[in-house]
C-alpha positions as CSV (number, residue, x, y, z in Angstrom):
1,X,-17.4,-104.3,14.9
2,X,-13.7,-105.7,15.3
3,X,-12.2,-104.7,18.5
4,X,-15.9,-103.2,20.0
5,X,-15.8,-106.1,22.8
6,X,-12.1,-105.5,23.8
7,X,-13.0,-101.2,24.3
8,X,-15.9,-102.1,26.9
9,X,-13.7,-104.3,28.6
10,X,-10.5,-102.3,28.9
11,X,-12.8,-99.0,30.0
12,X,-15.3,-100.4,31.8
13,X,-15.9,-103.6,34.4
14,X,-18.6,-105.0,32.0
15,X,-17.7,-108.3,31.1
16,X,-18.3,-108.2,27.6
17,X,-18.2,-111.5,25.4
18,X,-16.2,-111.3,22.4
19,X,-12.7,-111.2,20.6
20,X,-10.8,-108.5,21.6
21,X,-9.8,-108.0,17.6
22,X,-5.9,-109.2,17.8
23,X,-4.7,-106.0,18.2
24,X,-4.2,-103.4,21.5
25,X,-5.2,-100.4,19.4
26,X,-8.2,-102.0,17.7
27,X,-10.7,-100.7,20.0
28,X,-9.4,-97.3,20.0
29,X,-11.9,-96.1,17.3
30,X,-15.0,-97.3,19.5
31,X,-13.7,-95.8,22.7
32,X,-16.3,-92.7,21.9
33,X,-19.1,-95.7,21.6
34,X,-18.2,-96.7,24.7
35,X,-18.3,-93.0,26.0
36,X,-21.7,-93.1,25.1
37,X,-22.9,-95.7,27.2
38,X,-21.3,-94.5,30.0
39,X,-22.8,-90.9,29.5
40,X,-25.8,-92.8,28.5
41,X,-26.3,-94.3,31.9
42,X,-25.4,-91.1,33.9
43,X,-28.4,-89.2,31.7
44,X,-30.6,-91.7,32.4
45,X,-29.6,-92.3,36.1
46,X,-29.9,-88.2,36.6
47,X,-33.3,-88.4,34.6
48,X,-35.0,-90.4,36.5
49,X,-34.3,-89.0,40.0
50,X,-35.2,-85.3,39.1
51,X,-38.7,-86.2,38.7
52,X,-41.3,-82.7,38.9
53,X,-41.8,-81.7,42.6
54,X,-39.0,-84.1,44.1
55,X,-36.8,-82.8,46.6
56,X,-33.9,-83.8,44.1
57,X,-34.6,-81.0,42.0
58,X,-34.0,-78.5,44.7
59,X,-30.5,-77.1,44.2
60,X,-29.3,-79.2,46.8
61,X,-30.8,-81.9,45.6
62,X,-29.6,-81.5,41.6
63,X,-26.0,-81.3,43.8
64,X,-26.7,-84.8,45.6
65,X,-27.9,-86.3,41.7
66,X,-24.3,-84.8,40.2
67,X,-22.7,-86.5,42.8
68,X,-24.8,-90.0,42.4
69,X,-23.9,-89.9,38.7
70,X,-20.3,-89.0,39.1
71,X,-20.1,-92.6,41.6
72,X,-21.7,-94.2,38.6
73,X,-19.0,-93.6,36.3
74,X,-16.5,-94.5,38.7
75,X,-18.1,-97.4,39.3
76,X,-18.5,-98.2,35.8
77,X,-15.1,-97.4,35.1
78,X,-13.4,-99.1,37.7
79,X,-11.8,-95.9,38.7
80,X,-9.4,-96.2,36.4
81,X,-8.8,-92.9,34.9
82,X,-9.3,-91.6,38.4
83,X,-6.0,-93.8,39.2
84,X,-4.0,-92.0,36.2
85,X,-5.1,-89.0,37.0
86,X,-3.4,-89.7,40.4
87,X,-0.8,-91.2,39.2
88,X,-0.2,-88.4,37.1
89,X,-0.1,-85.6,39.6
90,X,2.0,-87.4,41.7
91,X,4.7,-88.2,39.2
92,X,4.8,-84.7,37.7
93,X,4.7,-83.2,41.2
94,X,7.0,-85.4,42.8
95,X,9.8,-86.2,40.3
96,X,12.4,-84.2,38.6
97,X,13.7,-86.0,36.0
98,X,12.4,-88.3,33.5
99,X,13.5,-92.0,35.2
100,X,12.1,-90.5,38.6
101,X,8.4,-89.3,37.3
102,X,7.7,-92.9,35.5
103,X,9.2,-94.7,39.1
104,X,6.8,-92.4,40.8
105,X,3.8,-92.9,38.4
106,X,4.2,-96.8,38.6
107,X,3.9,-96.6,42.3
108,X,0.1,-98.2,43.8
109,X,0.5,-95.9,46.5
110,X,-0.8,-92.4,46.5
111,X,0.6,-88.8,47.5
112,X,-0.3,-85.5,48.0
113,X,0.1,-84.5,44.8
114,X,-2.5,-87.2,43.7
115,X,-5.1,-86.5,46.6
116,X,-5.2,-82.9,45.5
117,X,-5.8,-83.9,42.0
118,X,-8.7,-86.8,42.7
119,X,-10.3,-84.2,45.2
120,X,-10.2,-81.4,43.2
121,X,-11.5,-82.7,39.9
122,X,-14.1,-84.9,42.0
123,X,-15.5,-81.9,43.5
124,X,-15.4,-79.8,40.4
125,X,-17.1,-82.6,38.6
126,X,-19.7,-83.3,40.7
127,X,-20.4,-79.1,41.5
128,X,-20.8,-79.2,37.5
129,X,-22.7,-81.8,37.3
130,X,-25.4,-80.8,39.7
131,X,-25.4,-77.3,37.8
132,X,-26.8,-79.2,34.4
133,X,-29.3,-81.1,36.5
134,X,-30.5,-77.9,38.0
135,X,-30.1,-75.7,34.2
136,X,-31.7,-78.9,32.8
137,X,-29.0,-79.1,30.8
138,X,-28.5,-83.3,31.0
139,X,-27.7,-84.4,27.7
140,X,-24.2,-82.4,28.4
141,X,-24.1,-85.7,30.5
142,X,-23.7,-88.1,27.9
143,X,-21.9,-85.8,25.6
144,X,-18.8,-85.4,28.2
145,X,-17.8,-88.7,28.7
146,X,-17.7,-89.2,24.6
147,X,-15.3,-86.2,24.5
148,X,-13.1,-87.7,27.1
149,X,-12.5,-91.1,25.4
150,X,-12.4,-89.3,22.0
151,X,-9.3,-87.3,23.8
152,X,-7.9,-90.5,24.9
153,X,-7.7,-91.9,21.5
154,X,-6.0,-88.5,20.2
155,X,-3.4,-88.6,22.8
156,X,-2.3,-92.2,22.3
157,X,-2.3,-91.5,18.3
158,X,-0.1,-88.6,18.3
159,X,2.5,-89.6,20.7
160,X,4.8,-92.0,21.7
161,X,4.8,-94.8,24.5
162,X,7.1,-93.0,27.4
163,X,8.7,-96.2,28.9
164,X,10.9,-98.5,27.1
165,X,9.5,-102.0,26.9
166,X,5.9,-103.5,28.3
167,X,3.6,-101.3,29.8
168,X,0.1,-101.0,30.6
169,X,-1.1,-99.5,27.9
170,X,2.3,-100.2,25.5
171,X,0.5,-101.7,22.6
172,X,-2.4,-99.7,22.3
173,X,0.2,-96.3,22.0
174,X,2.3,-98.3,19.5
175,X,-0.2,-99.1,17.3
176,X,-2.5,-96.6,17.2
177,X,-2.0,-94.2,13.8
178,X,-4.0,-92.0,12.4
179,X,-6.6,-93.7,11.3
180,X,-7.6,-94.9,14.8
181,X,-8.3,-90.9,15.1
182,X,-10.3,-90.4,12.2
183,X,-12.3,-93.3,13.1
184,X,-13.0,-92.4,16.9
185,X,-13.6,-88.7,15.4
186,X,-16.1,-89.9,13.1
187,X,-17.7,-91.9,15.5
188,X,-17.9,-89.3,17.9
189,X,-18.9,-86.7,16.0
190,X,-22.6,-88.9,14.9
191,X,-22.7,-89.3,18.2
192,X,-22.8,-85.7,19.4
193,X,-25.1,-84.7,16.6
194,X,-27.6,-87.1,18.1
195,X,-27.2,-86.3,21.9
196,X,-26.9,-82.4,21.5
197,X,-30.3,-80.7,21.1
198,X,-30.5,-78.1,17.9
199,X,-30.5,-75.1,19.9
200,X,-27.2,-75.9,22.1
201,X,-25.2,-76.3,19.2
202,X,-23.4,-73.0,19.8
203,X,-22.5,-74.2,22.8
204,X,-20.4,-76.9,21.6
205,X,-17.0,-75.3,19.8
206,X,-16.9,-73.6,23.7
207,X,-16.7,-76.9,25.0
208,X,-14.6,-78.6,22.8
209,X,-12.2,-75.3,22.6
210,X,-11.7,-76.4,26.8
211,X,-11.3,-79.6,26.0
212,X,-8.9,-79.5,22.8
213,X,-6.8,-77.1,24.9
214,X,-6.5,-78.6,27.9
215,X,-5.6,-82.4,26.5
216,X,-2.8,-80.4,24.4
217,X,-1.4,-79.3,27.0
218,X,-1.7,-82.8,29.4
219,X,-0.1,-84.5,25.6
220,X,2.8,-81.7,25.8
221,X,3.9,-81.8,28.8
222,X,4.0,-85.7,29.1
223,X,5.9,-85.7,26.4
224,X,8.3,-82.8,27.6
225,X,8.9,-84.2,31.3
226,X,8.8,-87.8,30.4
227,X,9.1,-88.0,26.7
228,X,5.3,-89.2,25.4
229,X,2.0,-91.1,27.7
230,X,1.6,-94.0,30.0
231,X,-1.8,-95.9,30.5
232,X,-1.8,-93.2,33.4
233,X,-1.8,-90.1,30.9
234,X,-4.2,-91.6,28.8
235,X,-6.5,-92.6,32.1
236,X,-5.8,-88.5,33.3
237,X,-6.4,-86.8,29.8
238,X,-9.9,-88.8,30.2
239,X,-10.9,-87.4,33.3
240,X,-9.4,-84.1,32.6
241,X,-11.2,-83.6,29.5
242,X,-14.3,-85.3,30.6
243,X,-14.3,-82.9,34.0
244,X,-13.4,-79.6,31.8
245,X,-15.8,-80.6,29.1
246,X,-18.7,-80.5,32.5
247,X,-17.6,-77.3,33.6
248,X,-17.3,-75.4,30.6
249,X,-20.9,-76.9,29.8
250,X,-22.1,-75.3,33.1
251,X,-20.5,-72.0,32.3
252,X,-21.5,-71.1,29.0
């Protein structure tokens, strides 16, 4: 359980009692748990509103429920990875060499860039979200936010802190190896086996095909433009993955 009190508290605003474990990367491997509870509360949130014959399981109505369960994870979540993803866009958008993108990215305010990224994936999101209420598809709820900490902890494992010197999220890159990988993987994996019903199992290498694909190439080109991830990239590649995992979900 060594670091499963320091996860909850670096990804959520629960004020969990506990050691953090003595290490930054030592809750990397229960980032997925943690995933789970946030998934967890947006199923059961979406569940009990879409009660038979309510007016929130008209199609506008399953829209309204996606959009209540989306504010619940940012919430939950401090909007934090909505904050990298920001971040993100604006450095990458913005900034031409390597020096300029992390000045941008380290800046509290936000630019175009960044408002076109937060309102694009929010309304892609949400839009995908009230699909799976309205396909009665909700467990896809729990299962995205499990993929997009488990795509967190594989882009902080395979590459390098970009700034030189403290940083947000400097110790957790540093430390984390592959074994912090194989243990979120694991963890993820019982986890998905006991959210996803039988019969939408051939749904899932759809879904994590999107997801794989699309952290890749958030990982690559980090480490291209600014030579490896931030707290920010790690905070985007959540919400990216977690987004994407919803959509593809609703597609397939």
């Amino acid at each position: 359980m060594k670091g499963l009190s320091g996860a909850f508290r670096t990804l959520t605003m629960l004020p969990v009692p506990g050691p953090d474990g003595g290490s930054g990367a030592s809750g990397l491997a229960w980032f997925p748990l943690v995933g789970a509870f946030l998934g967890g509360a947006g199923w059961a949130l979406a569940a009990g509103l879409l009660r038979p014959g309510s007016l929130a399981c008209e199609p506008l109505g399953c829209l309204l429920v996606g959009a209540l369960v989306v504010v619940l994870w940012a919430w939950l979540t401090r909007g934090l990875h909505l904050d990298g993803l920001a971040d993100l866009a604006d450095g990458l958008g913005g900034g031409w060499t390597r020096e300029r993108i992390l000045e941008i990215m380290k800046d509290s305010h936000v630019g175009s860039f960044g408002v076109l990224a937060l309102v694009g994936g929010l309304i892609l999101k949400t839009t995908a979200a009230g699909v799976l209420c309205a396909s009665g598809g909700l467990f896809w709820l729990g299962v995205a936010p499990v993929l997009g900490r488990l795509a967190m902890v594989a882009q902080a494992c395979i590459h390098p802190y970009a700034r030189r010197g403290a940083g947000t999220a400097a110790d957790l890159v540093r430390e984390a190896g592959l074994a912090h990988l194989l243990g979120a993987s694991a963890l993820a994996l019982v986890l998905l086996a006991c959210m996803i019903p039988q019969e939408s199992w051939p749904a899932l290498p759809g879904v994590l095909g999107v997801v794989v694909l699309l952290t890749g190439l958030t990982g690559l080109t980090a480490r291209r433009r600014m030579g490896g991830v931030t707290g920010d990239v790690l905070g985007a590649t959540c919400e990216l993955a977690e987004t994407s995992a919803l959509v593809a979900a609703a597609l397939l």
